[in-house]
C-alpha positions as CSV (number, residue, x, y, z in Angstrom):
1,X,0.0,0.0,0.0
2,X,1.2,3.3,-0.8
3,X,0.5,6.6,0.3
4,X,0.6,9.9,-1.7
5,X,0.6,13.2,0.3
6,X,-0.3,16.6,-1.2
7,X,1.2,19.3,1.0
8,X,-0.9,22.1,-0.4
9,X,0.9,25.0,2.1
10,X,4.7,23.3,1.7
11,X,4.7,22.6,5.0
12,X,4.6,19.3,6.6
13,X,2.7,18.9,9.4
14,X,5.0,17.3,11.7
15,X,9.3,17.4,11.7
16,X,11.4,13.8,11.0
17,X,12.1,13.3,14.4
18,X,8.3,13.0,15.3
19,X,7.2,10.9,12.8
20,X,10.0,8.4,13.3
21,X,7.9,8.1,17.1
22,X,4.3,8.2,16.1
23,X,5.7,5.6,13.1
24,X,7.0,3.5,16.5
25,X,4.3,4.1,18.1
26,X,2.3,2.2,15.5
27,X,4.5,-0.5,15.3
28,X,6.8,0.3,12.6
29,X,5.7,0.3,8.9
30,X,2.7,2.6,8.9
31,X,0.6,1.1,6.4
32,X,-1.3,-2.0,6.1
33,X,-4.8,-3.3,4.8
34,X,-6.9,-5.0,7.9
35,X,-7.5,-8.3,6.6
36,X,-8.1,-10.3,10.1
37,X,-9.2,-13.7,10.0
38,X,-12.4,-14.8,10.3
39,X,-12.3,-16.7,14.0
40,X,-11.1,-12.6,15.1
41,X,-14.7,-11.1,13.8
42,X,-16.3,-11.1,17.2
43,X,-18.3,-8.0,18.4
44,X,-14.3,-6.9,20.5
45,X,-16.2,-3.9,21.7
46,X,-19.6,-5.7,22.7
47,X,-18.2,-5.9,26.6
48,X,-16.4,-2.7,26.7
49,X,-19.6,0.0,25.6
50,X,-20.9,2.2,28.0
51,X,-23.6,4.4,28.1
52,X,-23.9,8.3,29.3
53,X,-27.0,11.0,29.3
54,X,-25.7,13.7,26.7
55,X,-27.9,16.4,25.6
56,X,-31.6,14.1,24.2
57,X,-29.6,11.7,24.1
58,X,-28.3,8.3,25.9
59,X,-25.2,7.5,23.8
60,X,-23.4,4.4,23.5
61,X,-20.1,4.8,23.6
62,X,-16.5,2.8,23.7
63,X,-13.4,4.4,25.4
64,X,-9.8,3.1,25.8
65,X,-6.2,4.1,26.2
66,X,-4.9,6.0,29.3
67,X,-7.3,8.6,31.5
68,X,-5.6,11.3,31.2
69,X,-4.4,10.8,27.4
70,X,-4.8,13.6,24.5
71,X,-8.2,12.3,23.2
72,X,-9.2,11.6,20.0
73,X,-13.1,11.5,19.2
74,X,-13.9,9.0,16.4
75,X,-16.9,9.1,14.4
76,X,-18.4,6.7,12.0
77,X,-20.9,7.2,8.8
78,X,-23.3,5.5,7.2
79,X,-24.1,2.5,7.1
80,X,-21.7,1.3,9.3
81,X,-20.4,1.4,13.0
82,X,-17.8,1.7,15.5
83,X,-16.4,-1.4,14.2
84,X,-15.0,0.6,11.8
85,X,-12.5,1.8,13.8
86,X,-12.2,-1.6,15.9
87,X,-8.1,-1.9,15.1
88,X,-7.4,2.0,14.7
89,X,-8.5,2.1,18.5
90,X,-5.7,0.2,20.4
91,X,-3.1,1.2,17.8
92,X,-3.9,5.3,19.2
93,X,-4.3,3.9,22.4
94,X,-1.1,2.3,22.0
95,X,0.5,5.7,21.2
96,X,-0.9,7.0,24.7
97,X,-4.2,8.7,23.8
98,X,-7.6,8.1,25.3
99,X,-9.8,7.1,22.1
100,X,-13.9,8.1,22.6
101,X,-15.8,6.1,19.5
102,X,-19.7,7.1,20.0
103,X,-22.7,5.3,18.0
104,X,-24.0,8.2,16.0
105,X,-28.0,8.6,17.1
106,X,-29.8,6.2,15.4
107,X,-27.3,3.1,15.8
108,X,-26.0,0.7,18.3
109,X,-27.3,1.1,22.2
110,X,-27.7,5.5,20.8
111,X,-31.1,5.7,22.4
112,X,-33.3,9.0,22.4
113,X,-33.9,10.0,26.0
114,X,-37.7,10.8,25.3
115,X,-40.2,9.2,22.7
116,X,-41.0,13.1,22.0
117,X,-37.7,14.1,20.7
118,X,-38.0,14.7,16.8
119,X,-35.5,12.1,14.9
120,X,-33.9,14.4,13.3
121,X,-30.3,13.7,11.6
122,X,-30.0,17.6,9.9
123,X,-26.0,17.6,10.5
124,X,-26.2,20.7,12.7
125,X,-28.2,18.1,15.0
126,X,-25.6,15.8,14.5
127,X,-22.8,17.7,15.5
128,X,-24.3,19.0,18.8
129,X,-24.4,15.3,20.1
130,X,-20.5,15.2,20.0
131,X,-20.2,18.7,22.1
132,X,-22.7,17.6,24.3
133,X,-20.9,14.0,24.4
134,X,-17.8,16.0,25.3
135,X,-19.6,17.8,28.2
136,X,-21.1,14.8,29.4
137,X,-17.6,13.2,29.7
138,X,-15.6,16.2,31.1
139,X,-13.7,16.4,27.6
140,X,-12.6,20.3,27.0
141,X,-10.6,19.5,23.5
142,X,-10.3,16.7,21.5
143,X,-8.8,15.8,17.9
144,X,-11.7,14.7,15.2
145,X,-11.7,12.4,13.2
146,X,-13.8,10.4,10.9
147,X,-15.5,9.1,7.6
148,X,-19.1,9.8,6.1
149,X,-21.4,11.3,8.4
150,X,-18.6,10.9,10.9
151,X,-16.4,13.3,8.7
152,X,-19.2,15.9,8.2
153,X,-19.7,16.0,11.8
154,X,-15.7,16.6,12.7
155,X,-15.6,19.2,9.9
156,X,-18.5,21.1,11.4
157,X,-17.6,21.4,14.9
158,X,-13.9,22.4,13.7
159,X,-16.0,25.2,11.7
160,X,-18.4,25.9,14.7
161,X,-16.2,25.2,17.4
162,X,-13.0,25.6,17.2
163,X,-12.0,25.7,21.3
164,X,-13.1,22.5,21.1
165,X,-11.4,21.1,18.5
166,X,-7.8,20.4,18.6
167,X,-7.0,18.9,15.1
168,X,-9.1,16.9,12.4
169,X,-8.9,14.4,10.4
170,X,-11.8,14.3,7.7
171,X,-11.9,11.5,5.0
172,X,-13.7,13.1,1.8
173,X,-12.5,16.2,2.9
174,X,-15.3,19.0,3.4
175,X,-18.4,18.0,3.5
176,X,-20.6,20.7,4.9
177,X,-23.2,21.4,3.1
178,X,-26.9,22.9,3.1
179,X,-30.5,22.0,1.7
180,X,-30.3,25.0,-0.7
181,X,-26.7,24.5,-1.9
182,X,-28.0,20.6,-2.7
183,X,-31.0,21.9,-5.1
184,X,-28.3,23.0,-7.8
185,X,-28.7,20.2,-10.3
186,X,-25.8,17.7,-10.7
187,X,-24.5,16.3,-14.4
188,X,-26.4,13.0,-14.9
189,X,-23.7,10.1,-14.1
190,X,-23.3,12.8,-11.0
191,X,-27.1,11.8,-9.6
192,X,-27.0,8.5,-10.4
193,X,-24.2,8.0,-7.6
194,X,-27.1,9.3,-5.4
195,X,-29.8,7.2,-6.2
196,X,-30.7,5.6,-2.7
197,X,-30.9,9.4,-1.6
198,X,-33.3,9.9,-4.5
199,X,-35.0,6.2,-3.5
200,X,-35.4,7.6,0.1
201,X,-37.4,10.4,-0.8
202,X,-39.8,7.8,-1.1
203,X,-42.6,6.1,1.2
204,X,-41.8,2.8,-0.9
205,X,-37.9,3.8,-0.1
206,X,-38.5,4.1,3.4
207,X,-40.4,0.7,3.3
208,X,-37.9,-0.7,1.1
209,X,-34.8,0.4,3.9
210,X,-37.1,-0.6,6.8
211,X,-37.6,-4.7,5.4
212,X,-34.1,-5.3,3.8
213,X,-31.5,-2.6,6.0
214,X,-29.0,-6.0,5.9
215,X,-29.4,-6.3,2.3
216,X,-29.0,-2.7,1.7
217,X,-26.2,-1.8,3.7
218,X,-24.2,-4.7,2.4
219,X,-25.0,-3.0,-1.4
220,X,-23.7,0.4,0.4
221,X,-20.1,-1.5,1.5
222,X,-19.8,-3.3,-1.6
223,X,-20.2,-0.5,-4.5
224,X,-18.6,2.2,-1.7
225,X,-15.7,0.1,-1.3
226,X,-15.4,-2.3,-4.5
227,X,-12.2,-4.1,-3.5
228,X,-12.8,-4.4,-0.2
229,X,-13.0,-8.0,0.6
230,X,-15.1,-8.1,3.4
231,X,-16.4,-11.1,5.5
232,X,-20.0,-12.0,6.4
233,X,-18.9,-11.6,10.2
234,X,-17.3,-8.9,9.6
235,X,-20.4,-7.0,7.9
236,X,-22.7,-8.5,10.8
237,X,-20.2,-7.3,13.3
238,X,-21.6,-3.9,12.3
239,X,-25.1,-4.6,11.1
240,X,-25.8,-5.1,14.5
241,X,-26.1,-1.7,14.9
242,X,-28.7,-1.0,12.6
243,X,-31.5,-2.8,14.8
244,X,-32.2,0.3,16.8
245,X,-35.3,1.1,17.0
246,X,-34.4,5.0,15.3
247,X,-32.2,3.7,12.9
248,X,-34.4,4.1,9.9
249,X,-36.1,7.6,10.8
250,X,-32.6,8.9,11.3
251,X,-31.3,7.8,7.8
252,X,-34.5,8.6,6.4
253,X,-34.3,12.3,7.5
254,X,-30.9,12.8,6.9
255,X,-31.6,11.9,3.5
256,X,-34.5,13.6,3.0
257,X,-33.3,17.2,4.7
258,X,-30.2,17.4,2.9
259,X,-32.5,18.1,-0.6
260,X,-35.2,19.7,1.2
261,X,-38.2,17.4,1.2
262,X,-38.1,17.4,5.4
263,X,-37.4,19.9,8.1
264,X,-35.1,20.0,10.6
265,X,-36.0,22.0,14.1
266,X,-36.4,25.6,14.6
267,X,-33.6,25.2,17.5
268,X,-30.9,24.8,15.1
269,X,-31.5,27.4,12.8
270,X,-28.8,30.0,13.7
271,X,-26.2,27.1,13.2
272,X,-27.5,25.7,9.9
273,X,-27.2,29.1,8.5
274,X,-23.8,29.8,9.4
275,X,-22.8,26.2,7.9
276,X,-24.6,27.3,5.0
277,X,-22.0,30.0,4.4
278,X,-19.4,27.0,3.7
279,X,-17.7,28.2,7.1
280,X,-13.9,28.0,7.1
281,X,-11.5,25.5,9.1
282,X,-9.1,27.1,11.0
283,X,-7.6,23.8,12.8
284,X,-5.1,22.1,11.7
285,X,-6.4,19.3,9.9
286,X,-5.4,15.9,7.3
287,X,-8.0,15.3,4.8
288,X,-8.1,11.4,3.5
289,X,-9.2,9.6,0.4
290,X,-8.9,5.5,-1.0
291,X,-7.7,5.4,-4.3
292,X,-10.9,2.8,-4.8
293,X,-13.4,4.6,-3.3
294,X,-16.9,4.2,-5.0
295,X,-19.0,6.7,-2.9
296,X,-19.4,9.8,-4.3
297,X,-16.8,12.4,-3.1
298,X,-15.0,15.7,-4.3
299,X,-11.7,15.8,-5.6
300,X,-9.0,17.6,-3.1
301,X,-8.8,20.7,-5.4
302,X,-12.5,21.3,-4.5
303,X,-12.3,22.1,-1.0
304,X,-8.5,23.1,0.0
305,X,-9.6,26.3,0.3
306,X,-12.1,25.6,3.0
307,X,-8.4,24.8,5.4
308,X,-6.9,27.9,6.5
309,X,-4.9,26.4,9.0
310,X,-1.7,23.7,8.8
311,X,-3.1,21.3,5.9
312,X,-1.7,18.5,4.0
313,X,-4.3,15.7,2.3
314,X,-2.9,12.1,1.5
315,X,-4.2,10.0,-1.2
316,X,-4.4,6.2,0.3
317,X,-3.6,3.9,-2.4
318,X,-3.6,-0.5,-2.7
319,X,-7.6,-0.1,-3.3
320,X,-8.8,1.2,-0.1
321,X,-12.8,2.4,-0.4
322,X,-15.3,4.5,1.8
323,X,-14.9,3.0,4.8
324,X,-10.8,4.4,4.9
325,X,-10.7,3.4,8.5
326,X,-11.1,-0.2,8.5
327,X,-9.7,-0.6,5.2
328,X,-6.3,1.2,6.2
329,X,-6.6,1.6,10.0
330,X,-2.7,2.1,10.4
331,X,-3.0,4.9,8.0
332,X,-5.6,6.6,9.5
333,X,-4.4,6.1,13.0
334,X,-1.0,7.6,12.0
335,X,-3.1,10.3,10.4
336,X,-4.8,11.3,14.1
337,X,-1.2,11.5,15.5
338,X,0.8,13.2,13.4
339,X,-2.6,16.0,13.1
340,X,-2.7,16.2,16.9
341,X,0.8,17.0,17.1
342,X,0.6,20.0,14.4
């Protein structure tokens, strides 16, 4: 596997001395596909999840490496898990920080705190879970990182708050976005990359997600990551997940709110419209891409810009897909460390 860094501000993000230690720290060679066996697929965090009351919600989260550690904040998309970060977690802990991976709302033991709460997924709503995770835990600062939804979420609260962000690391790069920015028409092979957000815009979509969400989410990995080759354990390590009771609402309104067809809640207005002014990053920050990946996604040259602060993107090569961090965890994990120590 190779890697291929674009250092867009000629600066590296961390001296030779320091990446000889975090490269140490990882075990030496720094980048390798995860391709465990199949006797090793067990649910490894299904013992170790706990659960805490942050904002409306009861979230389901896993925590290793030392107390009083740096702490690095992973988030995962859609449709997978925390699993996705199952071997990037003890190679960070490894390197001495304390690793917080969350079940977004809508996965895993995430649990609403009151059948009155709207399921809503409008990222702004998304992103508040996190901060309010951090209060919850006593976290001031953390470094973000993560993939999909996870990687939306870590950009915006770099955007929106930047005290509590040390570093980030984003696969795909920027992906805020708004409703009204998402109405401007896309060229046709464009759209057809979206066509389960297009299928979810219908009731026969939502039916359709609600009776085969295994089958469907399997089609997700598989075209998203189309040399990624995954195990049936390994794909119901994570489906596991998707048997909370919210998870369809939740996908189904993200889906729908990002093109306009539902509403999000009057509380998060103010933020929605600052992210709809494409809000600059001013942390420093690593964006990621696999050279395979099948999901739709921006080239680097689309959203440098967006990164005012230390910035360097690295191209992931050896066929690595959507899901970057269980694909390449040492890559990614050497990504949070050399970010946090910009």
């Amino acid at each position: 596997m190779q890697v291929e860094t674009i250092d867009h501000h000629r600066r590296r993000l961390l001296g030779a001395a320091a990446l000889t230690v975090a490269a140490s720290q990882l075990g030496g060679a720094g980048h390798a596909r995860a391709n465990v066996p199949t006797a090793l697929h067990t649910n490894i965090f299904s013992a170790r999840v706990k659960q805490v009351n942050a904002g409306v919600l009861s979230v389901g989260y896993v925590e290793a490496g030392p107390p009083g550690g740096p702490v690095a904040i992973l988030l995962h998309g859609w449709p997978y898990d925390i699993h996705s970060f199952a071997e990037v977690v003890p190679l960070l802990s490894k390197a001495g920080y304390r690793v917080i991976v969350p079940y977004l709302r809508g996965y895993g033991t995430t649990r609403f705190l009151s059948n009155e709460t709207m399921r809503n997924a409008q990222q702004s709503a998304v992103a508040v879970d996190s901060v309010a995770l951090m209060d919850a835990l006593g976290i001031h600062r953390a470094v973000f990182a993560g993939f999909d939804w996870g990687a939306r979420t870590a950009d915006i609260v770099a955007a929106l708050w930047p005290e509590r962000c040390k570093a980030l690391v984003s696969v795909s790069g920027y992906l805020i976005g708004s409703p009204a920015a998402n109405m401007a028409p896309l060229p046709p092979r464009a759209e057809l990359a979206w066509w389960y957000q297009f299928y979810f815009a219908t009731d026969r979509g939502r039916a359709g997600y609600e009776k085969y969400r295994r089958d469907f989410a399997k089609l997700i990995w598989q075209t998203a990551s189309p040399k990624w080759n995954f195990d049936d354990a390994t794909f119901e390590r994570s489906a596991q997940a998707f048997d909370n009771p919210d998870h369809v609402s939740i996908v189904i309104h993200n889906y729908r709110w990002r093109i306009g067809l539902a509403d999000g809640e009057r509380r998060y207005d103010a933020l929605e419209k600052r992210l709809a002014q494409s809000p600059i990053i001013h942390v420093p920050t690593i964006t990621m891409e696999g050279d395979a990946n099948g999901a739709p996604h921006a080239e680097p040259a689309a959203y440098v810009r967006q990164f005012a602060s230390k910035y360097e993107h690295r191209l992931i090569k050896g066929g690595i897909g959507h899901n970057l961090p269980q694909e390449a965890p040492r890559d990614f994990a050497q990504a949070v460390i050399d970010v946090g120590a910009a």
